[in-house]
DOROMI-903609 format. One record per residue: residue in one letter; chain; x, y, z of N, C-alpha, C in turn. Coordinates in pm, 1 decimal, padded with zeros to 6 digits. Example, Ala and Ser with C-alpha at 12.3 -4.5 7.8 and 13.67 -1.06 7.14 Angstrom:
2
{rec "A" "A" {01319.0 -00569.0 00780.0} {01230.0 -00450.0 00780.0} {01320.0 -00330.0 00780.0}},
{rec "S" "A" {01285.0 -00225.0 00708.0} {01367.0 -00106.0 00714.0} {01290.0 00003.0 00787.0}},
This chain:
54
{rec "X" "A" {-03085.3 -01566.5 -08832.3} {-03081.2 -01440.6 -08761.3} {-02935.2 -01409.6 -08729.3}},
{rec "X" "A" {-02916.2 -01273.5 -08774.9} {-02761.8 -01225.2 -08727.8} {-02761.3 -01202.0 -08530.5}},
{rec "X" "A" {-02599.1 -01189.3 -08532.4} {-02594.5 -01101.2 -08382.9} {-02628.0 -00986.4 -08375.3}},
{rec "X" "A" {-02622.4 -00924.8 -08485.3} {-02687.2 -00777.4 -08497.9} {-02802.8 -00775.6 -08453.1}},
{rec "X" "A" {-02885.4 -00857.6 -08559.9} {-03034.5 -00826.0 -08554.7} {-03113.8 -00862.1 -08448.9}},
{rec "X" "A" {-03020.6 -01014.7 -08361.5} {-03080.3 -01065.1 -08218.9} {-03077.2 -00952.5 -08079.9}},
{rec "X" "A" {-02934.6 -00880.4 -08106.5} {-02944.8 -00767.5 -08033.6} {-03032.9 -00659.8 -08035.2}},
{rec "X" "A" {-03040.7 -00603.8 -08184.2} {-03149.1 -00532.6 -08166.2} {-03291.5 -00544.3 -08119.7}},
{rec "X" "A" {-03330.0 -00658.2 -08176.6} {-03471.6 -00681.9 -08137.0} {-03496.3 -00696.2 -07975.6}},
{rec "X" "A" {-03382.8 -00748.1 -07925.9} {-03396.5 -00779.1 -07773.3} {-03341.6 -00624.9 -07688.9}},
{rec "X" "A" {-03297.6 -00517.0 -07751.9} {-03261.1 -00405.4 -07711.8} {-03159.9 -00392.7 -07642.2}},
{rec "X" "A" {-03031.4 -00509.1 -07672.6} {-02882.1 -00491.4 -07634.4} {-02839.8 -00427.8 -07702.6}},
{rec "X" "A" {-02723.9 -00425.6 -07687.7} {-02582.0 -00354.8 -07699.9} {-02516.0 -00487.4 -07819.3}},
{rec "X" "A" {-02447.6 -00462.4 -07929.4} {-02397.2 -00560.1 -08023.1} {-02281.2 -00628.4 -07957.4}},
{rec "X" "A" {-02242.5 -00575.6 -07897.9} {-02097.0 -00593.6 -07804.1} {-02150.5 -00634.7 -07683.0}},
{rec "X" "A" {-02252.6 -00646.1 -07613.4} {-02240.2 -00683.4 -07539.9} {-02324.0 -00830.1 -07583.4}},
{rec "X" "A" {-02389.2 -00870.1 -07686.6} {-02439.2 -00967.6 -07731.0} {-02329.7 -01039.6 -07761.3}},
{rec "X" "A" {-02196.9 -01023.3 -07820.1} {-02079.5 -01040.8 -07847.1} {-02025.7 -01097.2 -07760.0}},
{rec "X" "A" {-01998.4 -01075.3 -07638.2} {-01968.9 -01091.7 -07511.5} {-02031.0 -01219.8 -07458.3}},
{rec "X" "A" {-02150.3 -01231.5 -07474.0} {-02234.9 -01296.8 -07389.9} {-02201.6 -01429.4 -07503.8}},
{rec "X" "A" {-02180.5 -01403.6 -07598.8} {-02147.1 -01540.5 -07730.4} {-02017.9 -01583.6 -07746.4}},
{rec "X" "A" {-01920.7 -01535.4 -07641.6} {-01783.1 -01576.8 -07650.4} {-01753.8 -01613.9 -07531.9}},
{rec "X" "A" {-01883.3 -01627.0 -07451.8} {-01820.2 -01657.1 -07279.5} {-01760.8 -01579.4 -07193.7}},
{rec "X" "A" {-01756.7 -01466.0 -07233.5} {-01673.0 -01325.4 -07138.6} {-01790.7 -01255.3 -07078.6}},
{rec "X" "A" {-01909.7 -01257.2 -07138.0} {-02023.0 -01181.0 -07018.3} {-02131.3 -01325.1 -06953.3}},
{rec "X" "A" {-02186.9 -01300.0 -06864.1} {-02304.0 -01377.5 -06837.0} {-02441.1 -01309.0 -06807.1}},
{rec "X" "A" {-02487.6 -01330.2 -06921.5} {-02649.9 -01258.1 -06876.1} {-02699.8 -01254.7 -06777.7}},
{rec "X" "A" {-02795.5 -01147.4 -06714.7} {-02866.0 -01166.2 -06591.1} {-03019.4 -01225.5 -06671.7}},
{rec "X" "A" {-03088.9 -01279.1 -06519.2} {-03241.8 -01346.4 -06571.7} {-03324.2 -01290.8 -06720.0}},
{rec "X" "A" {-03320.7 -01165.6 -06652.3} {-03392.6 -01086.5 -06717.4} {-03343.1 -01054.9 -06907.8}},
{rec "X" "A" {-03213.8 -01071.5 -06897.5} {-03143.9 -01046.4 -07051.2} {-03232.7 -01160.4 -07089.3}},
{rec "X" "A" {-03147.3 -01276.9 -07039.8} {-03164.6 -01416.1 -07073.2} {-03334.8 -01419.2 -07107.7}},
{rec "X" "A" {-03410.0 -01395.7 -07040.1} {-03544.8 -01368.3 -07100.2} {-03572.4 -01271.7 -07189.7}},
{rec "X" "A" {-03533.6 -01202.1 -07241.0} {-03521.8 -01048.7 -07367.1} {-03487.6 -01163.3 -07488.3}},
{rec "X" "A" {-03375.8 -01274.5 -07438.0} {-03342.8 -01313.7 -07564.6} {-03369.5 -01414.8 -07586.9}},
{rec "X" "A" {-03456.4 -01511.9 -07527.4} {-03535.5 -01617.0 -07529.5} {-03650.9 -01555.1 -07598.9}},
{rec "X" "A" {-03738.9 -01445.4 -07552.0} {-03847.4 -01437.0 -07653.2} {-03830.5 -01376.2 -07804.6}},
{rec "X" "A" {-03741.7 -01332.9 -07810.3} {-03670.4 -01300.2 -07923.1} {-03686.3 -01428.6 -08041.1}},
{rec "X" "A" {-03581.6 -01521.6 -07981.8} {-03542.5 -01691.1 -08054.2} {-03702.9 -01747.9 -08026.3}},
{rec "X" "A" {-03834.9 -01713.0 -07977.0} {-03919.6 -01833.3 -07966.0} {-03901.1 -01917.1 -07868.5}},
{rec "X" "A" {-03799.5 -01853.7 -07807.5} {-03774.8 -02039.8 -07715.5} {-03782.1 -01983.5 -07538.9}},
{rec "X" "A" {-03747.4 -02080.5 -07486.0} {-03727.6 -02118.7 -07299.7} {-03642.9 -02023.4 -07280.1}},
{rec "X" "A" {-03621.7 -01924.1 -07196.3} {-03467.1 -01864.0 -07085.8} {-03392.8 -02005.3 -07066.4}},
{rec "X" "A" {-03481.0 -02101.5 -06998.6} {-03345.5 -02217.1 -06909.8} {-03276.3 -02290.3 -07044.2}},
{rec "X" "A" {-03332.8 -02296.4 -07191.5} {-03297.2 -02356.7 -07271.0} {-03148.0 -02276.1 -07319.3}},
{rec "X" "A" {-03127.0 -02165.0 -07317.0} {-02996.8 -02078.0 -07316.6} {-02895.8 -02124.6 -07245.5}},
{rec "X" "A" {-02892.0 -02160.2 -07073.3} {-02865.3 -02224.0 -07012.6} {-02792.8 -02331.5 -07027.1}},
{rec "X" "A" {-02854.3 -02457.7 -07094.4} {-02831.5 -02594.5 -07109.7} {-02741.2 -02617.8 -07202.2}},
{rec "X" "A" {-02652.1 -02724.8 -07178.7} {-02508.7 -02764.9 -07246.4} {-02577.0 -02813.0 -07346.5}},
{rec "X" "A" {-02472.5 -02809.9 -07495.8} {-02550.8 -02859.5 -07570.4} {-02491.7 -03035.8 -07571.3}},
{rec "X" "A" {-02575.6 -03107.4 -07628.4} {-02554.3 -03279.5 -07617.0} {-02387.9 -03289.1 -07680.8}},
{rec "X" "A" {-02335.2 -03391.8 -07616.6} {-02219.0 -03438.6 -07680.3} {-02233.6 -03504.6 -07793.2}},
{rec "X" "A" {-02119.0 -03452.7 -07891.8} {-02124.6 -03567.2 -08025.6} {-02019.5 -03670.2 -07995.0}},
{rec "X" "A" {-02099.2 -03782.3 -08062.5} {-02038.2 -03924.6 -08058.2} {-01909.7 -03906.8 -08178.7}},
Protein backbone atom coordinates (compact mmCIF):
# COMPACT_ATOMS: atom_id res chain seq x y z
CA UNK A 1 0.00 0.00 0.00
CA UNK A 2 1.22 3.52 -1.04
CA UNK A 3 1.01 6.86 1.21
CA UNK A 4 -1.28 7.95 -1.29
CA UNK A 5 -3.61 5.26 -1.24
CA UNK A 6 -3.42 4.85 2.88
CA UNK A 7 -4.48 8.45 2.92
CA UNK A 8 -7.11 8.20 0.80
CA UNK A 9 -8.87 5.37 2.06
CA UNK A 10 -8.60 6.75 5.63
CA UNK A 11 -9.80 10.33 4.23
CA UNK A 12 -6.51 12.40 4.99
CA UNK A 13 -4.76 14.85 3.50
CA UNK A 14 -1.37 13.21 1.53
CA UNK A 15 0.67 15.77 3.34
CA UNK A 16 -0.59 15.44 6.19
CA UNK A 17 -0.09 11.52 6.09
CA UNK A 18 3.44 12.72 5.13
CA UNK A 19 3.80 14.51 8.20
CA UNK A 20 2.57 12.05 10.48
CA UNK A 21 5.46 9.49 8.64
CA UNK A 22 8.34 11.82 9.19
CA UNK A 23 7.62 12.67 12.84
CA UNK A 24 6.56 16.38 12.32
CA UNK A 25 2.69 15.72 12.96
CA UNK A 26 1.16 13.49 15.74
CA UNK A 27 -2.15 12.01 15.12
CA UNK A 28 -5.06 12.54 17.33
CA UNK A 29 -7.05 9.14 18.70
CA UNK A 30 -9.36 9.31 16.30
CA UNK A 31 -6.82 9.65 12.99
CA UNK A 32 -4.84 6.97 14.62
CA UNK A 33 -8.04 4.85 14.48
CA UNK A 34 -9.03 5.96 10.58
CA UNK A 35 -5.65 4.43 10.00
CA UNK A 36 -5.53 1.40 11.95
CA UNK A 37 -8.71 0.16 10.27
CA UNK A 38 -7.45 0.98 7.11
CA UNK A 39 -3.91 -1.41 7.76
CA UNK A 40 -6.29 -4.27 9.55
CA UNK A 41 -4.58 -3.67 12.61
CA UNK A 42 -4.75 -2.11 16.56
CA UNK A 43 -4.66 2.10 16.95
CA UNK A 44 -2.12 1.26 20.10
CA UNK A 45 -0.08 -0.94 17.60
CA UNK A 46 0.82 2.54 15.59
CA UNK A 47 1.95 3.69 18.82
CA UNK A 48 4.55 1.01 19.76
CA UNK A 49 8.39 1.26 19.12
CA UNK A 50 9.37 -1.03 16.81
CA UNK A 51 11.83 -4.05 18.45
CA UNK A 52 15.53 -3.33 18.39
CA UNK A 53 17.83 -5.11 15.93
CA UNK A 54 20.62 -7.10 17.32
Amino acid sequence: MTLESLATEAGLAYSYMGGIERGQRNPSLDVAERIAEVLGSDPATLFCQPPKSK
